[in-house]
MDAnalysis code that builds the backbone (N, CA, C; Angstrom):
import MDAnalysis as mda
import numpy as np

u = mda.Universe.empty(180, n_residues=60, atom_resindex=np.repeat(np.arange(60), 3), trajectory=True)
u.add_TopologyAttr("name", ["N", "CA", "C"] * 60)
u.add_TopologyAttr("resid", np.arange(1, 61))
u.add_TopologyAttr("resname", ["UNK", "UNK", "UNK", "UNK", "UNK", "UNK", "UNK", "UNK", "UNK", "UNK", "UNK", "UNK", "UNK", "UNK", "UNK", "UNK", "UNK", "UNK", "UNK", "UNK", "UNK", "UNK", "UNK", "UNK", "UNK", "UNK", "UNK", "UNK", "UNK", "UNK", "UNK", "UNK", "UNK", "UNK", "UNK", "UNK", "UNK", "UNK", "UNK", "UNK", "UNK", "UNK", "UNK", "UNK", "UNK", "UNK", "UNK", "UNK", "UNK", "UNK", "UNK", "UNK", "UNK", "UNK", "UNK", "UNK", "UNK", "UNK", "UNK", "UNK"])
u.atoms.positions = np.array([
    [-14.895, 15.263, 18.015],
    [-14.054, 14.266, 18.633],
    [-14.859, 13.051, 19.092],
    [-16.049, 12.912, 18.913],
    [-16.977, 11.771, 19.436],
    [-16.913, 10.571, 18.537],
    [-16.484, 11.014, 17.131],
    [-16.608, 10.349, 16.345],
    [-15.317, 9.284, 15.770],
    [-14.469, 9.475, 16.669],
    [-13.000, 8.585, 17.131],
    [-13.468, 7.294, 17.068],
    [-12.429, 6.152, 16.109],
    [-12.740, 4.977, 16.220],
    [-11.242, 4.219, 16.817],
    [-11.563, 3.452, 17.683],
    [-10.335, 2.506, 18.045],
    [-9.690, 1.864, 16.931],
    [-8.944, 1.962, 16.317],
    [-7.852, 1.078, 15.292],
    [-6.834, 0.205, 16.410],
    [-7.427, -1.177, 15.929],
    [-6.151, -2.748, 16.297],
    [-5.427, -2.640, 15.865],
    [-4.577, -3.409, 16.498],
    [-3.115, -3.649, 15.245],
    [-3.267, -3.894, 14.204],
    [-3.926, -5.009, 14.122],
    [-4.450, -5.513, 12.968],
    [-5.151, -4.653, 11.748],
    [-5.683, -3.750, 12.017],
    [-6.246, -2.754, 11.603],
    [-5.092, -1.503, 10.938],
    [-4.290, -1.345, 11.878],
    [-3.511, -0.338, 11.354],
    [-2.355, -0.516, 10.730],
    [-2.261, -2.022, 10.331],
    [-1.488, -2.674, 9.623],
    [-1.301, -2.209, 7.736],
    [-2.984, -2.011, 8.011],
    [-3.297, -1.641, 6.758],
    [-3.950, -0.279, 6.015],
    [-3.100, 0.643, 7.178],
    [-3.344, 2.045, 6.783],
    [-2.144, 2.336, 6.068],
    [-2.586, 3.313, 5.321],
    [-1.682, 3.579, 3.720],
    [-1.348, 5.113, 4.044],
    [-0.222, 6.021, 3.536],
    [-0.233, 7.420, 3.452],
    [0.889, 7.704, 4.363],
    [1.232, 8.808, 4.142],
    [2.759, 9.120, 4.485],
    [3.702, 8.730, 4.423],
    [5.242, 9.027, 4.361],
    [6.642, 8.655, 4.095],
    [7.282, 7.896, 5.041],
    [8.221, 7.399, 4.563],
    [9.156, 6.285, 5.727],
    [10.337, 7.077, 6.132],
    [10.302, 7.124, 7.143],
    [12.028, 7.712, 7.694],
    [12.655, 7.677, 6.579],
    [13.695, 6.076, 5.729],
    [14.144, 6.602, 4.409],
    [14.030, 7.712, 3.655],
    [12.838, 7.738, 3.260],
    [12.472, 8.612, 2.104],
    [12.514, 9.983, 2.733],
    [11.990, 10.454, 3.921],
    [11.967, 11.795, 5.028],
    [13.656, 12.110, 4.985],
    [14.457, 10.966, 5.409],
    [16.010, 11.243, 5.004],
    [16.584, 11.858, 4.540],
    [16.372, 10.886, 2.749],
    [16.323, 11.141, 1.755],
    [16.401, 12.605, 1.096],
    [15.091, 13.119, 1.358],
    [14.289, 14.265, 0.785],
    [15.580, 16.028, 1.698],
    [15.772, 15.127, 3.512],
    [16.026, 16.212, 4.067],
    [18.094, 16.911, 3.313],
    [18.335, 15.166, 2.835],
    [19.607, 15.675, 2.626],
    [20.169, 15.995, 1.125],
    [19.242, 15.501, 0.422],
    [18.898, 15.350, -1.244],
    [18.388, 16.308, -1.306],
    [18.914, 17.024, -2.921],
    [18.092, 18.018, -3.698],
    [16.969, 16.733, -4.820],
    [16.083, 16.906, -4.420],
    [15.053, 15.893, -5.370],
    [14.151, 16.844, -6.318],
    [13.858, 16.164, -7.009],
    [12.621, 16.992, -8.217],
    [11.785, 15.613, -8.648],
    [10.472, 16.128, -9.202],
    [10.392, 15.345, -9.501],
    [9.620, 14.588, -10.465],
    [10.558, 14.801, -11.104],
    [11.014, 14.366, -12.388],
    [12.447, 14.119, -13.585],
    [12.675, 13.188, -14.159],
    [14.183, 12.926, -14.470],
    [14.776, 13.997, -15.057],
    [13.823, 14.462, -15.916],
    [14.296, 15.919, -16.760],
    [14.410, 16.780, -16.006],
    [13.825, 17.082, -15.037],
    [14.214, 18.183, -14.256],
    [15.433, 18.390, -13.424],
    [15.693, 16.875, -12.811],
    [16.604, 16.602, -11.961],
    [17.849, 16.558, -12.996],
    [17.353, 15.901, -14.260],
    [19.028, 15.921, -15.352],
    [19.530, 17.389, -15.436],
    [18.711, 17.929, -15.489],
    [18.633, 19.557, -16.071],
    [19.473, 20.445, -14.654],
    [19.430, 19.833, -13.711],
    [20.061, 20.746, -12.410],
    [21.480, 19.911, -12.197],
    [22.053, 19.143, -12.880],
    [22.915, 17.731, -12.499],
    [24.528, 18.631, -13.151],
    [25.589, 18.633, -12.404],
    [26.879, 18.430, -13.038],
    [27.586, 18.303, -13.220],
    [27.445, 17.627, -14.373],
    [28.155, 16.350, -14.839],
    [30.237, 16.360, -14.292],
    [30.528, 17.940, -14.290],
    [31.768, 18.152, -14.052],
    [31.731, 18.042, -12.474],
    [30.936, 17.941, -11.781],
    [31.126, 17.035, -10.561],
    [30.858, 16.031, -9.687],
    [30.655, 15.356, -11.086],
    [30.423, 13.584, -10.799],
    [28.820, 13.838, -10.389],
    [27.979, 14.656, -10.874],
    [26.777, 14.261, -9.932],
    [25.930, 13.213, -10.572],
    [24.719, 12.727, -10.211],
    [24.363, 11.855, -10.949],
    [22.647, 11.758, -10.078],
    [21.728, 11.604, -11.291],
    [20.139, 11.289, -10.412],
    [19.671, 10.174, -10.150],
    [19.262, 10.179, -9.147],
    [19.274, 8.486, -8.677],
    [17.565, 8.335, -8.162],
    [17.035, 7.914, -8.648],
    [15.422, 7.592, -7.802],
    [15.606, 7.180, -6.541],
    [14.503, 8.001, -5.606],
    [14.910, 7.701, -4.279],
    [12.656, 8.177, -3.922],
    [12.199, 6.822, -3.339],
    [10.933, 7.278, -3.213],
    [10.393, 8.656, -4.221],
    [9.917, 7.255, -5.345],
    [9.459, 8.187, -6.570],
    [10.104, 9.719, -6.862],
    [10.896, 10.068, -6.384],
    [11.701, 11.166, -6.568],
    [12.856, 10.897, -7.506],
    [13.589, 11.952, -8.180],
    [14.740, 11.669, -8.605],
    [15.806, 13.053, -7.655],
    [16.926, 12.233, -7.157],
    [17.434, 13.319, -6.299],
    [19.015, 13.116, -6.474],
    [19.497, 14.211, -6.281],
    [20.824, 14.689, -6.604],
    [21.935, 14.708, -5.261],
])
């Protein structure tokens, strides 16, 4: 723990990694896969479903 650095705003402006609320949303109320074929492959069609990209996901 000594080795803790203070991050500015400015600084943490430009940290990268992890999801946005959206996409956390997304994921909690969506069946996603990910990939189109996979997601086509679980989809149906006899009830209107349809795959929609949602944060690099495709979700149902």
């Amino acid at each position: 723990m000594k080795n803790l650095k203070k991050i500015s705003r400015e600084n943490l402006k430009s940290v990268k990694g992890g999801i946005t609320p959206e996409c956390a949303n997304a994921f909690a109320t969506m069946t996603c896969f990910s990939s189109l074929s996979a997601c086509q492959a679980n989809v149906d069609p006899n009830l209107g479903e349809v795959c929609i990209p949602v944060c690099h996901k495709y979700c149902r």
